[in-house]
Structure formats: structure tokens, C-alpha cells
KOLDO-901547 format. One record per residue (C-alpha): residue number from 1; x, y, z. Coordinates in steps of 0.2 Angstrom, whole numbers. Example, Ala and Ser with C-alpha at 12.3 -4.5 7.8 and 13.67 -1.06 7.14 Angstrom:
KOLDO-901547
num | c1 | c2 | c3
1 | 62 | -22 | 39;
2 | 68 | -5 | 36;
This chain:
KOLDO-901547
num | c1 | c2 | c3
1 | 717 | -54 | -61;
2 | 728 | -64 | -72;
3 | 745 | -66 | -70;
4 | 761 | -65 | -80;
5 | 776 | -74 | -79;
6 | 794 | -80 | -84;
7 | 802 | -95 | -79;
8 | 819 | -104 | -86;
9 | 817 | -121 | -94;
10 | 831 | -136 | -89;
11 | 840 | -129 | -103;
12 | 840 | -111 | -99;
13 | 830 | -104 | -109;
14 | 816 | -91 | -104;
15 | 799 | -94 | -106;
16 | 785 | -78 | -104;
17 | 766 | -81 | -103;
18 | 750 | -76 | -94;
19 | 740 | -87 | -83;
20 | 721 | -85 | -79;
21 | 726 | -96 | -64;
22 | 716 | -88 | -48;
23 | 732 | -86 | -36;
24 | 748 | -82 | -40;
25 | 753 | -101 | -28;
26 | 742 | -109 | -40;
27 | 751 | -102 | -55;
28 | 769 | -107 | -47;
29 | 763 | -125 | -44;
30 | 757 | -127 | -60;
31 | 773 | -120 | -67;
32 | 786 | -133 | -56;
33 | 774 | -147 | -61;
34 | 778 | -144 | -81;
35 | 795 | -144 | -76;
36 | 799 | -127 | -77;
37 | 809 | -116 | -65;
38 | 798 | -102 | -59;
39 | 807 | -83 | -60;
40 | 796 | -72 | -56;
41 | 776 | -70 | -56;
42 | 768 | -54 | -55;
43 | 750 | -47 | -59;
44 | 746 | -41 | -76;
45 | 740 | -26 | -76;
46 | 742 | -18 | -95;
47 | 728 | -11 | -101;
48 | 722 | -13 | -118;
49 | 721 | 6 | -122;
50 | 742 | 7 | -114;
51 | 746 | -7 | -127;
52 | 736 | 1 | -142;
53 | 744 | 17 | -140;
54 | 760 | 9 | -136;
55 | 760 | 0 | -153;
56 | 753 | 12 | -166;
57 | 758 | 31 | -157;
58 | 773 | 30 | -147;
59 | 785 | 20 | -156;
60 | 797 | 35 | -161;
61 | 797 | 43 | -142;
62 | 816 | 48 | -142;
63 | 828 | 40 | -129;
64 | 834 | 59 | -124;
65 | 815 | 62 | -120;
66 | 814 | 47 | -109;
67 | 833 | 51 | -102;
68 | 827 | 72 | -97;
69 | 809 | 66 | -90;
70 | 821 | 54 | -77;
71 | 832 | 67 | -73;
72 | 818 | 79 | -70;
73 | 809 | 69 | -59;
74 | 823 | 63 | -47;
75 | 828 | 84 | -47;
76 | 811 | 87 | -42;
77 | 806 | 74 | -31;
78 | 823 | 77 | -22;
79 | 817 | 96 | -20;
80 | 800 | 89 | -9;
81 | 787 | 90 | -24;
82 | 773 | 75 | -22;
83 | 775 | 63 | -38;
84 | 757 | 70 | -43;
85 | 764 | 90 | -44;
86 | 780 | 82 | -53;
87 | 770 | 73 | -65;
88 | 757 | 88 | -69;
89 | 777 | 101 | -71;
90 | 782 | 88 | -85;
91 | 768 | 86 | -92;
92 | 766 | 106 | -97;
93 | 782 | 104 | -102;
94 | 789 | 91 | -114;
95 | 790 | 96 | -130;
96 | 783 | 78 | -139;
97 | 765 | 77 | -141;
98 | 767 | 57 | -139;
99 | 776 | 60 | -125;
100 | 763 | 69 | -117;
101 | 748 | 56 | -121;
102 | 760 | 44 | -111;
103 | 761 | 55 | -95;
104 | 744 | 60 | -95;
105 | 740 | 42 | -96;
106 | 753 | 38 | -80;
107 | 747 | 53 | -71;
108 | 727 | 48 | -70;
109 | 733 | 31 | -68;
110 | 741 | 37 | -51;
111 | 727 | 48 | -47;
112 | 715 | 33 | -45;
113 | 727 | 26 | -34;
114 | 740 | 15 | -45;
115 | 758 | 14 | -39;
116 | 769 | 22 | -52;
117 | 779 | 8 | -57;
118 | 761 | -1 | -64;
119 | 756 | 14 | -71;
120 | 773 | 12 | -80;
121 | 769 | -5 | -83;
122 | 755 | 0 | -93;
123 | 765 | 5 | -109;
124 | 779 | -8 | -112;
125 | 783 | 1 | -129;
126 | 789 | 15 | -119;
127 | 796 | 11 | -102;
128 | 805 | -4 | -103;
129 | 805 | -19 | -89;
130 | 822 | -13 | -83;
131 | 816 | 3 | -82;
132 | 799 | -4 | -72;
133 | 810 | -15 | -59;
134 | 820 | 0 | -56;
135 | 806 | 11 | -54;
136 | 797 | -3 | -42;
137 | 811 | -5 | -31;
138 | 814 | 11 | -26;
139 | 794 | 11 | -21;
140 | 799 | -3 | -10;
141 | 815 | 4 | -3;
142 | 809 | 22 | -1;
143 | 825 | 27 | -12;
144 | 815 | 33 | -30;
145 | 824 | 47 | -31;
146 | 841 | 40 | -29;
147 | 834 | 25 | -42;
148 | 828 | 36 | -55;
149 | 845 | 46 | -53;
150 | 853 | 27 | -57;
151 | 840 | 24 | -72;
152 | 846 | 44 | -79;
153 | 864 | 40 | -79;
154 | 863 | 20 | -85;
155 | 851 | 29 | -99;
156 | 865 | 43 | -103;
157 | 878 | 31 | -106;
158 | 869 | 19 | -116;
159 | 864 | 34 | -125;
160 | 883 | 38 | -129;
161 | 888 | 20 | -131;
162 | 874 | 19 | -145;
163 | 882 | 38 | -152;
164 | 898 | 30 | -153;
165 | 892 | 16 | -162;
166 | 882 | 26 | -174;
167 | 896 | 39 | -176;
168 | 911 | 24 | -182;
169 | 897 | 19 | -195;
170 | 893 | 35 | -201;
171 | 906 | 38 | -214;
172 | 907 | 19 | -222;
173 | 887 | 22 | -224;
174 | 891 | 39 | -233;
175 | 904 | 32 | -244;
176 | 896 | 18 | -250;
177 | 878 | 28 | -251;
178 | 888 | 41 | -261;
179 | 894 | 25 | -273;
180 | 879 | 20 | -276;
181 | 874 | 36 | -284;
182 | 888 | 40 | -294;
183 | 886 | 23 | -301;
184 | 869 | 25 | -305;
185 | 874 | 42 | -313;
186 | 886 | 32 | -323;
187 | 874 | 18 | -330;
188 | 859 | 31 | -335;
189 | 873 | 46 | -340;
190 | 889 | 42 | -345;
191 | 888 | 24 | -353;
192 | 874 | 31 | -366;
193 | 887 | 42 | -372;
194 | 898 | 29 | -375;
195 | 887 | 16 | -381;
196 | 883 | 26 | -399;
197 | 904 | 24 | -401;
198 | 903 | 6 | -397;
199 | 890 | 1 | -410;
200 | 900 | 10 | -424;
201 | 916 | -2 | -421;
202 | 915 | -15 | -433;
203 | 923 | -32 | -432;
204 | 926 | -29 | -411;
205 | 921 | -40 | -399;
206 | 917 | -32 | -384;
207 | 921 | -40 | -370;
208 | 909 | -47 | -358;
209 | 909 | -36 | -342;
210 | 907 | -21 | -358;
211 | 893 | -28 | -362;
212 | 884 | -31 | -346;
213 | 889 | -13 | -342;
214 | 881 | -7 | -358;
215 | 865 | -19 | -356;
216 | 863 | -14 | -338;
217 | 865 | 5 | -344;
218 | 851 | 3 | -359;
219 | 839 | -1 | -347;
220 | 844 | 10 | -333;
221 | 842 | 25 | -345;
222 | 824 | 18 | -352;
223 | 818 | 15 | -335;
224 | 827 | 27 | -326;
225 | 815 | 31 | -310;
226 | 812 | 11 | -309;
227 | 830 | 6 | -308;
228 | 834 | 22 | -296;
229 | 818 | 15 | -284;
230 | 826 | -4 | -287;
231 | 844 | 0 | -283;
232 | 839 | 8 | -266;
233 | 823 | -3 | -262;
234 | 833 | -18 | -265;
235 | 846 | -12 | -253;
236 | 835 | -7 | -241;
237 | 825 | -25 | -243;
238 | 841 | -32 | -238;
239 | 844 | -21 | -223;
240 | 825 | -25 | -218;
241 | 827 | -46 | -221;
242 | 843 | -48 | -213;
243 | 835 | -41 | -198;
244 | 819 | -52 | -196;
245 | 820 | -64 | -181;
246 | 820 | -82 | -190;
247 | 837 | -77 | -197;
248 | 845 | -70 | -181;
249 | 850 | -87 | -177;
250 | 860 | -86 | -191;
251 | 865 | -67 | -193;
252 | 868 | -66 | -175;
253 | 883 | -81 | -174;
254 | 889 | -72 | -192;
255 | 892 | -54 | -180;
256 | 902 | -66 | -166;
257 | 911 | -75 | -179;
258 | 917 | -61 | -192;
259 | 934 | -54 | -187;
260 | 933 | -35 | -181;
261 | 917 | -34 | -180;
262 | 917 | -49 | -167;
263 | 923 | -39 | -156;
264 | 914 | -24 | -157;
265 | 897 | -33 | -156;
266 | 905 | -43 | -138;
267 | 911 | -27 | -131;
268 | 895 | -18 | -134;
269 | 883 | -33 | -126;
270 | 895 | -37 | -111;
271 | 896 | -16 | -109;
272 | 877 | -16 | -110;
273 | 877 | -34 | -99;
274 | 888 | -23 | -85;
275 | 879 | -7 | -88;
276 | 858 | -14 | -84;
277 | 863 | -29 | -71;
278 | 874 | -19 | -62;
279 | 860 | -2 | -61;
280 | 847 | -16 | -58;
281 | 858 | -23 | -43;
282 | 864 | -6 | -35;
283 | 845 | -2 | -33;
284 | 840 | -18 | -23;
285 | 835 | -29 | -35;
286 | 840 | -47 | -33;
287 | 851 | -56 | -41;
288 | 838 | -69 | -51;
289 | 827 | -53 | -56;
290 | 840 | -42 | -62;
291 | 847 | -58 | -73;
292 | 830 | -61 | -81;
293 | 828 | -43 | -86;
294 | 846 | -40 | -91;
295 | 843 | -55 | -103;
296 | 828 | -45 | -109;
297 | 838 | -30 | -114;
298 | 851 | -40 | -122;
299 | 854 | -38 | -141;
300 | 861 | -52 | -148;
301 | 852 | -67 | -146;
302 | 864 | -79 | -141;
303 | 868 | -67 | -127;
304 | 850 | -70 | -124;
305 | 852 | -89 | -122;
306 | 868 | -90 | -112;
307 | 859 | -76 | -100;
308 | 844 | -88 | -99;
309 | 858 | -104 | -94;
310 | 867 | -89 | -81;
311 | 849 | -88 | -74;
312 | 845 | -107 | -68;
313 | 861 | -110 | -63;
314 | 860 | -95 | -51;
315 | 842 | -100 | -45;
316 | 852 | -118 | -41;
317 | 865 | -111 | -31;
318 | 880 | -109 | -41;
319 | 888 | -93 | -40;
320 | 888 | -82 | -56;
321 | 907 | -81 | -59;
322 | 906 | -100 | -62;
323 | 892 | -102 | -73;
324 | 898 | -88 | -81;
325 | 916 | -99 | -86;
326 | 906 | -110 | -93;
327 | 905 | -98 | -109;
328 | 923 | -91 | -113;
329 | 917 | -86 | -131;
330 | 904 | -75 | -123;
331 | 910 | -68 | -107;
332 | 929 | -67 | -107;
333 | 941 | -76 | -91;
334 | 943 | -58 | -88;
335 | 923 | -53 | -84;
336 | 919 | -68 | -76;
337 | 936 | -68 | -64;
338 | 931 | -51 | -59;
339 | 913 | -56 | -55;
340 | 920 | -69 | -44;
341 | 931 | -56 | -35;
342 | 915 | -45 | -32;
343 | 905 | -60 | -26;
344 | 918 | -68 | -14;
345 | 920 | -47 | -8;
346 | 903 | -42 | -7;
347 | 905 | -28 | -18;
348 | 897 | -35 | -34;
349 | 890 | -18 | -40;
350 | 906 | -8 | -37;
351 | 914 | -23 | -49;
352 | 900 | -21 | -62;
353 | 903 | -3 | -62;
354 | 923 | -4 | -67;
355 | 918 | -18 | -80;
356 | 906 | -6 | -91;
357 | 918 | 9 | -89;
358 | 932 | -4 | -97;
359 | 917 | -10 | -111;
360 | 914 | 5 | -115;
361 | 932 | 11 | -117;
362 | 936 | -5 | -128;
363 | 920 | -1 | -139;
364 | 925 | 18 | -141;
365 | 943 | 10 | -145;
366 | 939 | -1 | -159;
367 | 927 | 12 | -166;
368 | 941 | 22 | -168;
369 | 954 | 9 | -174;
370 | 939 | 2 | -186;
371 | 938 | 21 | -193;
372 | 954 | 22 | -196;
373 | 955 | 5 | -205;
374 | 940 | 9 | -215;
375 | 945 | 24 | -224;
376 | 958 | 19 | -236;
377 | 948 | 3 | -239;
378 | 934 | 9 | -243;
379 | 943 | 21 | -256;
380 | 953 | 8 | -261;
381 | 935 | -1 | -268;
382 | 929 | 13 | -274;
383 | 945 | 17 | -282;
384 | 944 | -2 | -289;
385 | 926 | -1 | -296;
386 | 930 | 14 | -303;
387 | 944 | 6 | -314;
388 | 934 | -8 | -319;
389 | 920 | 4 | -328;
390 | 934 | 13 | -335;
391 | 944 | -4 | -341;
392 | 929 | -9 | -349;
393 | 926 | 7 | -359;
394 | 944 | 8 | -362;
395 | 947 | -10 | -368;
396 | 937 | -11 | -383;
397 | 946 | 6 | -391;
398 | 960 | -2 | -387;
399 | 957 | -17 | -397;
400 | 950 | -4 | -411;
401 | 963 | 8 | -412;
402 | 975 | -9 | -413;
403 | 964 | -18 | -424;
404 | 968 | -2 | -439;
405 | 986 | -1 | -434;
406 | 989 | -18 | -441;
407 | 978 | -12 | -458;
């Protein structure tokens, strides 16, 4: 049985792999002696048919599906049904067919004697490694139904957090979406119009954002479907590149950098940070296993790192609250002074609790504030672009009608 694992490198970073090493001693020795730090080794037990399915079915399985099949099954499991029965209940009863592939798949898993939690295991697409750990620890404990009441409510929240998110944006996308079509109705409609006029005014010079206006709006109007494909490929292009993983060193220090946005993109990962370690830690989970899957679910790759450096300087016995000082542009005095008050008082979950409520808060703060903010700017570009097409019409009758007054 091969086995996979993480461990930490001396610079904190996380390393994931598989080892066809024939015990999992074996496979921690030969870790320590490359100099690695070993976090945890488990068996790998996903099956080939759980990552196909994962990978080219069950991408678009909706987070409130996942949220209402958590719910259900701590309601039911609380009631005195077997996990079998519950399983077979919600099955016949979720509405998405990809959905349902994934819990028949977990339900015959368990019938040939799985435990749930590697059944789970077996599609990484759907059911996250947080989700696993959580599910796995309450197998251990005997508390699965109080664990998967944890996982429903940390999914619910993140769920609103990401509503929240989604909501501030909403308006500047539909603004600015709107912009883009009435200035493409403006190059392929209204600048023909004018264009005819333009040609008849002898002895004018037009000036040079006219004529890159009326150039641009010939071969919008010759080409019309191909420039309407171009505006909104290109933009999308842009979307898709600026989100491929050899820029995100790049594009994710612009997000930490950029005033405003800054601190929307900090509050949202250190509510998230808050949200997962402290769900992870309030179902028994140790502290080294619910860093290195915190770090997992993480967003922003720099977060990533600093969780990696958090993680090995744990393992070596410094308390969190300290290592955590070490990065003041990532985890405000604030977060890491209240850790160190949960650590020194035992009550580390209860603090992690309070700190993704005050997250949370800030994010749904800001997004309003930003909102606010946004409006009138973006009217105000709008407003602006709008006079420079119309200064650019305008300008060379100007010149024209002035041109004859002095005849």
C-alpha cells in the first residue's frame, strides 16, 4: 500500500508526495534523512475511478449541496439511523445527478467495509482534506455527529463570507460590463454616422484621439461579430491569465500591496485562517494537523508559505502566538496577542471562534464601505470616457464652424 505524505522543509515550506516505501517507519526515516520535517503520513487509498470522476464530472457540485448533505447527516445520525440507512435517505434525495454518482460511490465504498472518512478520501475534488480530517476525527472520538454539525456551520459561514464577497463586487462588474457595451455600440453605431461628416470637412485636421476613434470604429463596423468576440475574449483572457499559478507570486503580493483591496484580501484569509483551524481544533485535531490542512485551504499563496513557517516552528516547540509575531504584515499584533491569550488559558478554540466572528465583521464592513466608495467613482469614469468620445466628435466642428467664421 503506498503511502502519502507532507512534510515542511527547514524553510517552511510544504512538501506532498507518495512513497511505495513498504511501512509507513520506513517512509518517516527516509523523509528525516533528506532533511525534511515529517507532518503527517497516511495510506493512499484513492482510487483511480474516484479521481477520474473527480476531475471530469464533479467539478461544479455546489457548495450548498455539500453544506445540506452535512446537515442532513448529523440530523439523522443524531435521530439513531446507521450511517448505511443515512447514506441510502440522501442518496434518493439530492437533487444533483453528480452528486448522486459521489454518494453511491461512498455508500458501496462503506458497504465493503471502508470507514467513511476513506471513502471520502476517495474523491479529493469533492470532499476537501479539512472536510476528511474533520470527518476522521469524529470516527476516532465517537463524536461524528457533533463533527459534522462543526463542518455544516464552518461550511455556512464560509458560504456567506464568499456571498459577501461576490455581493460587494456585483455592481462594479455590472457597471463596467454595461461600459463595455455601450462603447462598442458607440464604435460599430454612432461613429459611422459621424464619420460621413468628417470626411466632407475640408482643410481640418482632426485630431488624433478622432482619428483613432474613427479608425477603430471602421473596423468595428466591417468586422463587427469579430471585434464583439475580441473585446469580451480579450477580457476574459485576461481574467483567465492573471489567475494561472506562475503569476501568483506576483498577483498575489499585488492584492496585499494595493490600498483597499489589501485589506479586504487580509481580513478574508485570516477570517478563513480562524474559521478552518479553529473547526479543525474544536473536533480534536492536533494542533500540527490542523495547521498543515489550514495551509491547504488558504487562498493566497503567501498565506500558504507563512502557514508552512507557523507549521515547523510549532512541530519545534515554539508556541503559535510567537511564530505567528514573526509576520505583522500577515497576521496583525491583534490576532497573534489573542492567540497567545487562548494558548497561555487553554481555551484556543473559544479564542479562534471570536477572531473569525471579528473577520468576518471587518470583511462585511469594508465591502460595504468599498460599495459606497465605488459608486460615484465608477460614474465618475464612465461620465469621463463618455466626455472624451463626445470632445472628440465635437472638437473638429468646432475647428470647422470656426474655420468659416473667419472667411
Amino acid at each position: 500500500m503506498p503511502f502519502q505524505y507532507v512534510a515542511a522543509t527547514n524553510s517552511g515550506k510544504l512538501k506532498r508526495g507518495i512513497s511505495d516505501l513498504a511501512s509507513r517507519d520506513a517512509v518517516i526515516q527516509d523523509l528525516e534523512a533528506r532533511g525534511l520535517v515529517v507532518v503527517s503520513v497516511d495510506e493512499a487509498k484513492r482510487a483511480r475511478s474516484g479521481e477520474f470522476i473527480g476531475s471530469f464530472l464533479l467539478g461544479t457540485i455546489s457548495h450548498v449541496d455539500k453544506v445540506l448533505f452535512t446537515k442532513h447527516l448529523s440530523v439523522m445520525l443524531r435521530a439513531g439511523l446507521t450511517l448505511l440507512e443515512s447514506m441510502q435517505i440522501l442518496i434518493e434525495q439530492t437533487s444533483s445527478w453528480r452528486f448522486r454518482i459521489v454518494l453511491k460511490a461512498v455508500h458501496r465504498r462503506i458497504e465493503r467495509g471502508d470507514k467513511f472518512s476513506d471513502a471520502l478520501a476517495t474523491f479529493p475534488q469533492v470532499f476537501t482534506a479539512f472536510y476528511v480530517n474533520i470527518v476522521r476525527a469524529g470516527e476516532l472520538s465517537g463524536t461524528m455527529e457533533e463533527n459534522l454539525e462543526h463542518l455544516a456551520v464552518q461550511f455556512t459561514k464560509e458560504h456567506e463570507l464568499r456571498q459577501k464577497v461576490r455581493t460587494a463586487l456585483t455592481y462594479p462588474a455590472i457597471v463596467m460590463i454595461a461600459a463595455a457595451f455601450i462603447g462598442f455600440f458607440f464604435a460599430t453605431y454612432v461613429l459611422p454616422q459621424v464619420a460621413n461628416l468628417f470626411t466632407g470637412l475640408q482643410g481640418i485636421e482632426l485630431p488624433l484621439v478622432t482619428v483613432i476613434l474613427l479608425k477603430v470604429s471602421a473596423f468595428a463596423r466591417k468586422y463587427t461579430f469579430l471585434s464583439f468576440v475580441g473585446l469580451f475574449g480579450g477580457l476574459y483572457f485576461v481574467y483567465w491569465f492573471i489567475r494561472r499559478k506562475f503569476l501568483a507570486p506576483f498577483t498575489h503580493l499585488f492584492v496585499l500591496k494595493m490600498p483597499v483591496i489589501e485589506k479586504i484580501v487580509k481580513d478574508v484569509n485570516l477570517a478563513r485562517f480562524s474559521l478552518v483551524f479553529g473547526t479543525l481544533m474544536r473536533s480534536g485535531i492536533d494542533i500540527t494537523k490542523s495547521l498543515e490542512v489550514t495551509s491547504s485551504v488558504m487562498n493566497n499563496m503567501y498565506y500558504k508559505r507563512a502557514m508552512g513557517r507557523l507549521l515547523l516552528e510549532v512541530q519545534r516547540g515554539q508556541p503559535l502566538s510567537e511564530a505567528m509575531a514573526r509576520y505583522p504584515d500577515l497576521f496583525p499584533r491583534i490576532t497573534s496577542r489573542m492567540i497567545g491569550v487562548g494558548e497561555r488559558a487553554g481555551k484556543l478554540e473559544e479564542v479562534l471562534g471570536y477572531l473569525s466572528e471579528f473577520y468576518e465583521l471587518e470583511v462585511e464592513t469594508t465591502m460595504k464601505n468599498l460599495q459606497t466608495v465605488l459608486e460615484p467613482v465608477l460614474l465618475m469614469f464612465i461620465g469621463l470616457v463618455a466626455l472624451g468620445m463626445a470632445f472628440a466628435i465635437l472638437i473638429p466642428i468646432y475647428n470647422f464652424i470656426s474655420a468659416i467664421r473667419r472667411l
